[in-house]
N, C-alpha and C positions, 0 to 999 in steps of 0.2 A: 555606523560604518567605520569610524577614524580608528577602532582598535583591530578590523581584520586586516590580514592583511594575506594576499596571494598571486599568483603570478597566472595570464592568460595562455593558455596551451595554443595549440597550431591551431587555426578557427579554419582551416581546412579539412583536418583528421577530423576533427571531433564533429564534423558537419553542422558547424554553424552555423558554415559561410554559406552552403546550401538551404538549410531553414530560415536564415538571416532575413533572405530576398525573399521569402512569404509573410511575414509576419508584421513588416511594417504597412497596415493596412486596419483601420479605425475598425472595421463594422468585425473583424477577428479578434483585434483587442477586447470591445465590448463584449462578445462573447465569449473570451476564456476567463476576463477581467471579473463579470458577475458568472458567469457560470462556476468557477473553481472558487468562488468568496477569498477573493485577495482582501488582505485589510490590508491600506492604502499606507496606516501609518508605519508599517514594518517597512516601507518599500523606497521610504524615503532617502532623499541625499545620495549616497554613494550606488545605491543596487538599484537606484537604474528608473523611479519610478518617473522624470523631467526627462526621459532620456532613454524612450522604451523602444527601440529602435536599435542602440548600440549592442553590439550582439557580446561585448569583451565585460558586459557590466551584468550580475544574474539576473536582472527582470527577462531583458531579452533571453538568454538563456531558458527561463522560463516558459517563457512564451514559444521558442523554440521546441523542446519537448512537447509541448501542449498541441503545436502544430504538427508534429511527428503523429500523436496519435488521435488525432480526431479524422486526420488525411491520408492514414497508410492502406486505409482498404482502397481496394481499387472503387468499388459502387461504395464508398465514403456515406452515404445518406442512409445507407442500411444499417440498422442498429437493433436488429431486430435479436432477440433473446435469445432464442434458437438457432440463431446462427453462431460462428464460431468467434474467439475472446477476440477477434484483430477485428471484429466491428460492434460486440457492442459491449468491448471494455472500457472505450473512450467516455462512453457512454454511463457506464457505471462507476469512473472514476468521477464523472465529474456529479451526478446526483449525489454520492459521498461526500467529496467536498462540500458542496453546498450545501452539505444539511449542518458540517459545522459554520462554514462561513468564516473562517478566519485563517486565512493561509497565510504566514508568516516565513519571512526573511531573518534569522540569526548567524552571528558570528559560530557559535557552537565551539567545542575542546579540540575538533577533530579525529573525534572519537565516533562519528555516526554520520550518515548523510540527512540523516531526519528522522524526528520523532512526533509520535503522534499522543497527542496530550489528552485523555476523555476516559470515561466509562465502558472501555470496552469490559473488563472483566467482570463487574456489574452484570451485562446485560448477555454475556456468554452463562453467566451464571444462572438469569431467568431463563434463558430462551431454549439451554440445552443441556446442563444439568441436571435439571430435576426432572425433564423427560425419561432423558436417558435412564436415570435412578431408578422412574416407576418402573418404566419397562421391563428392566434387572428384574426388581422384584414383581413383577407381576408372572416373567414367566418362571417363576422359582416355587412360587401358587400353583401351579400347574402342576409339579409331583406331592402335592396335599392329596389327602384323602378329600372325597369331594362333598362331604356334609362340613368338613369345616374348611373349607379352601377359601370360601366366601368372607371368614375372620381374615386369611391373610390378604386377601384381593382390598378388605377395607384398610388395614393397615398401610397395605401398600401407596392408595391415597390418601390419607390422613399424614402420612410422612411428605405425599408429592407438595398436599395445601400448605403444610409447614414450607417448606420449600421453595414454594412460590412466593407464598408472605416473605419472607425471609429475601428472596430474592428481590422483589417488588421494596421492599424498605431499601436495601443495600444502594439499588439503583439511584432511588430516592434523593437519599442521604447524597450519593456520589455526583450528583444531579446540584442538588444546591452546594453542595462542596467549591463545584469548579464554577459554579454560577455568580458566588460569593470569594471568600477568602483566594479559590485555589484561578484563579486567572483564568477561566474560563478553557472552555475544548478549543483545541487549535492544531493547527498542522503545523510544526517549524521544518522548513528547508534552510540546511548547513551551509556551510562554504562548500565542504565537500562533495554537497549538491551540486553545486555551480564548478568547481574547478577540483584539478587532482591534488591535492595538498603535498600529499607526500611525494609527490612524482614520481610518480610509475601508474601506467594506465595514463586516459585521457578525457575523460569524465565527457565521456560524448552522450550527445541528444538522445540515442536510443536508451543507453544507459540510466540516465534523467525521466526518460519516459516511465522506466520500468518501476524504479523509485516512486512513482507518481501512484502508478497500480498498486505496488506493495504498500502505502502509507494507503493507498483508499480502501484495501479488505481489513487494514487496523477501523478504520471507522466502522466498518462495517461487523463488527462483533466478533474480530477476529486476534484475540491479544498470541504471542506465542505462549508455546504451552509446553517447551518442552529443551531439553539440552546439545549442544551443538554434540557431533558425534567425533572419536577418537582420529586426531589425522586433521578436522575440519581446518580449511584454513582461516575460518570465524572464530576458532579459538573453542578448540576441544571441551567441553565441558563447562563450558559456557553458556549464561542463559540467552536466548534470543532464536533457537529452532525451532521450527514446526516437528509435531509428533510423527505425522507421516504425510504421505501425498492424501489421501482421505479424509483425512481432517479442513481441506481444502484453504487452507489459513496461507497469510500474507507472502510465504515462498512459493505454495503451489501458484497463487495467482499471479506473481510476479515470472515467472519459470515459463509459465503457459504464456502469457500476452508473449514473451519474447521470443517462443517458440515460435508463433504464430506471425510475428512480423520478420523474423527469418523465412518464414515456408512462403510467405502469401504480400509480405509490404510493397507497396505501391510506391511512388515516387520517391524514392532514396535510393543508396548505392549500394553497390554489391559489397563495399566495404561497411556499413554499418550493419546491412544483415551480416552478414560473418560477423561482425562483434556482439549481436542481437545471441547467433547461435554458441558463441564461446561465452558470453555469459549464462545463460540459460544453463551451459552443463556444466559449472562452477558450482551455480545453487544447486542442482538435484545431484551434485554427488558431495557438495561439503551442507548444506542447509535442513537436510531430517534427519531426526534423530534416527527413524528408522525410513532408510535407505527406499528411492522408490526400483527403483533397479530401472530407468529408464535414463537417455542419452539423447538429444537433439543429434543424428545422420545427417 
């Protein structure tokens, strides 16, 4: 921590001072603390791990967000699938995390608010690539003449089994990669997780929370796939966008929880839904490549 260095925003704006007074309470620590797989050793000294209480140091901070969205539904114990992203994305951030187990605290360039270190592209590559491929080709079989259509319906898996081998090594391979040499899967949260670096905005709770969602659909086999669009304020032609809202990757799910704790959060202020709803249409009008045509009203 001796080489970050940054300044505490208003811990009023940014709804600290409101999450502040939930969060220091053991049996909540314990459950965000193993629920989200903190590794203890990132968290020491300056960010807060002797000192999880202080709301101006990022553990709390942390814990902050964490309490934002496990508690925003009003009937909070529903987490059921079927229902809508503002009760059981809490819910599915935190199974994500946990499957890596290692959420880390970095200084960072100030170039990101977090990155998620693993095998997503590996595992995008078995699980939906080489569907998708047969598919193509299977219904492209379908205008064959039908005494040989059966050659190309075989080819069409014989390419998928390639495919799958191919995918199945890649993972593999990517698997003991980071298990060995590459430092294993992890989540890094930035300064600029915790605080506005550059000052402007105020890197509030809700904001934090969202961050939380978008970094837990990277675990979840979701890398971007696509270029920022002309205009974007993420920087035009840049990599880091989702291809569209359909593709359902790390902005759409990021976009929706916050839509959803603007229309429906429970215990916060009508100042951080309006921040919930102004970022929300930041991302779906700079964050796809191709444009979902939709607005948080």
């Amino acid at each position: 921590m001796a080489d970050c260095t940054y300044t505490v925003p208003d811990l009023d704006a940014s709804g600290d001072t409101l999450y502040g007074s939930r969060i220091c309470d053991q049996p909540f620590i314990d459950f965000v603390w193993y629920g989200h797989g903190f590794n203890s050793r990132y968290w020491q000294g300056g960010w807060g791990f002797d000192d999880c209480c202080n709301i101006t140091k990022p553990l709390a901070r942390a814990f902050n967000a964490m309490w934002l969205l496990n508690y925003s539904p009003e009937d909070y114990m529903n987490e059921d699938w079927g229902s809508d992203m503002l009760h059981w994305g809490p819910r599915y951030v935190r199974e994500q995390f946990k499957s890596y187990d290692d959420l880390r605290a970095q200084c960072g360039d100030g170039s990101a608010k977090a990155r998620t270190t693993g095998c997503q592209q590996s595992r995008k590559f078995l699980a939906w690539k080489c569907t998708d491929e047969r598919k193509e080709r299977t219904r492209k079989c379908e205008s064959w003449f039908f005494l040989f259509s059966w050659i190309c319906y075989l080819w069409a898996w014989v390419v998928a089994i390639a495919c799958y081998a191919w995918g199945f090594v890649s993972q593999t391979a990517c698997s003991v990669w980071y298990g060995t040499v590459g430092g294993g899967q992890h989540v890094d949260l930035f300064l600029w997780f915790f605080y506005p670096l550059d000052g402007s905005g105020n890197a509030d709770v809700v904001a934090r929370a969202g961050t939380l969602v978008h970094e837990s659909r990277h675990i979840g086999d979701k890398p971007h796939d696509a270029q920022f669009p002309g205009g974007s304020v993420y920087g035009a032609g840049k990599d880091g966008a989702d291809s569209s809202w359909d593709y359902q990757g790390a902005w759409m799910y990021h976009a929706l929880y916050l839509w959803w704790f603007y229309a429906a959060g429970a215990r916060t202020t009508l100042a951080l839904r309006q921040s919930a709803k102004q970022n929300a249409n930041v991302i779906l009008t700079n964050a796809f490549a191709t444009s979902p045509g939709l607005l948080v009203l």
